[in-house]
C-alpha positions in Angstrom: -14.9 -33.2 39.1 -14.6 -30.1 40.8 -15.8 -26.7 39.3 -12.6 -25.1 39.4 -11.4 -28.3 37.2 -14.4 -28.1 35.4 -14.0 -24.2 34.5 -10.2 -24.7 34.1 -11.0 -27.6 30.9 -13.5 -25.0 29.5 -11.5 -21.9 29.9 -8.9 -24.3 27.6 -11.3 -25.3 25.3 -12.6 -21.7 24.7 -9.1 -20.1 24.4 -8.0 -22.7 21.5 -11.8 -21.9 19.9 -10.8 -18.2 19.9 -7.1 -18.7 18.6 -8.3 -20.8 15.8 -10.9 -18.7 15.2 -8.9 -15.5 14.8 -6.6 -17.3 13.0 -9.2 -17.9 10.2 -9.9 -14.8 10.4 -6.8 -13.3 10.1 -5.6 -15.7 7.2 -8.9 -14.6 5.1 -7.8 -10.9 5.9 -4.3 -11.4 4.6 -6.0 -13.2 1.3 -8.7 -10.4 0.7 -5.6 -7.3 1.2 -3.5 -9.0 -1.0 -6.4 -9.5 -3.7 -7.1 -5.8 -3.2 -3.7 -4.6 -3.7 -2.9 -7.0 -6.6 -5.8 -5.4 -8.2 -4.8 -1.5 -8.0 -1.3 -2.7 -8.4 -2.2 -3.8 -11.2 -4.5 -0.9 -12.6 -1.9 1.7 -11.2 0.9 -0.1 -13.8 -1.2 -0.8 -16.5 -2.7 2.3 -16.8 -2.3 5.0 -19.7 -2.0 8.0 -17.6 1.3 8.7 -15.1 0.5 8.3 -11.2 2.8 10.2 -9.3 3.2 10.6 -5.5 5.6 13.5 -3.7 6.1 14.4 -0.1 5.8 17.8 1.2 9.6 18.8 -0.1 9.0 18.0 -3.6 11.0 14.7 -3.3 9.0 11.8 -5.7 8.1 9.4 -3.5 6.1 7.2 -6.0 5.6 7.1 -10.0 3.7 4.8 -12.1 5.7 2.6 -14.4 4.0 4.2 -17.3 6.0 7.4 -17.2 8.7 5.4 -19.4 6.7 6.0 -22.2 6.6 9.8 -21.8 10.2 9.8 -20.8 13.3 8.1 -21.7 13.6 7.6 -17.7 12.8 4.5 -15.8 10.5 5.2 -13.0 12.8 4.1 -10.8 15.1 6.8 -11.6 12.8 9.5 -10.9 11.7 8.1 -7.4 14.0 9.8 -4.8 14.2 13.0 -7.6 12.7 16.5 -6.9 9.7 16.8 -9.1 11.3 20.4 -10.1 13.8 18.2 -12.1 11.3 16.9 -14.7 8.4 19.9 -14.8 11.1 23.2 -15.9 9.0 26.3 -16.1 5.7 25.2 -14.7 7.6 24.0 -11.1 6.2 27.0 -9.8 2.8 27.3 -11.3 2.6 23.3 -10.0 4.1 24.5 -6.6 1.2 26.8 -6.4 -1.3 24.2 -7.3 0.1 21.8 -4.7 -0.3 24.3 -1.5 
């Protein structure tokens, strides 16, 4: 054989090595994140306290599923809602806090 052949087969065999590789890799990585996010999913809903997210205009981005208890809302009623809409008289003392 010659060594380009020779270089050529083991380029091959080196390149399916690394795709399989990396594809191990990337399945275990896919596996662990979604372990990870099952788990704070599932603290985030389960827990007794309200999580809530809102962008830099006030809009709620993101409110735990909890806040049904505290309000006769569903949380996905609130998400896409000013947070002004459900505070009254403190929006601007939270406004404050928020800056």
């Amino acid at each position: 054989m010659h060594d380009f052949t020779i270089i050529f087969i083991l380029s091959i065999v080196i390149a399916i090595i690394a795709a399989l590789a990396y594809n191990y890799v990337s399945k275990n990585m896919i596996i662990d994140l979604d372990k990870s996010e099952n788990k704070y999913r599932n603290l985030i809903e389960n827990i007794n306290d309200v999580i809530y997210e809102i962008d830099n205009t006030g809009i709620i981005t993101y409110i735990s599923p909890n806040i049904e208890k505290l309000l006769e809302y569903k949380h996905e009623e609130i998400i896409g809602k000013e947070y002004n809409q459900f505070v009254g008289g403190n929006a601007d003392f939270l406004a404050q806090r928020l800056l």
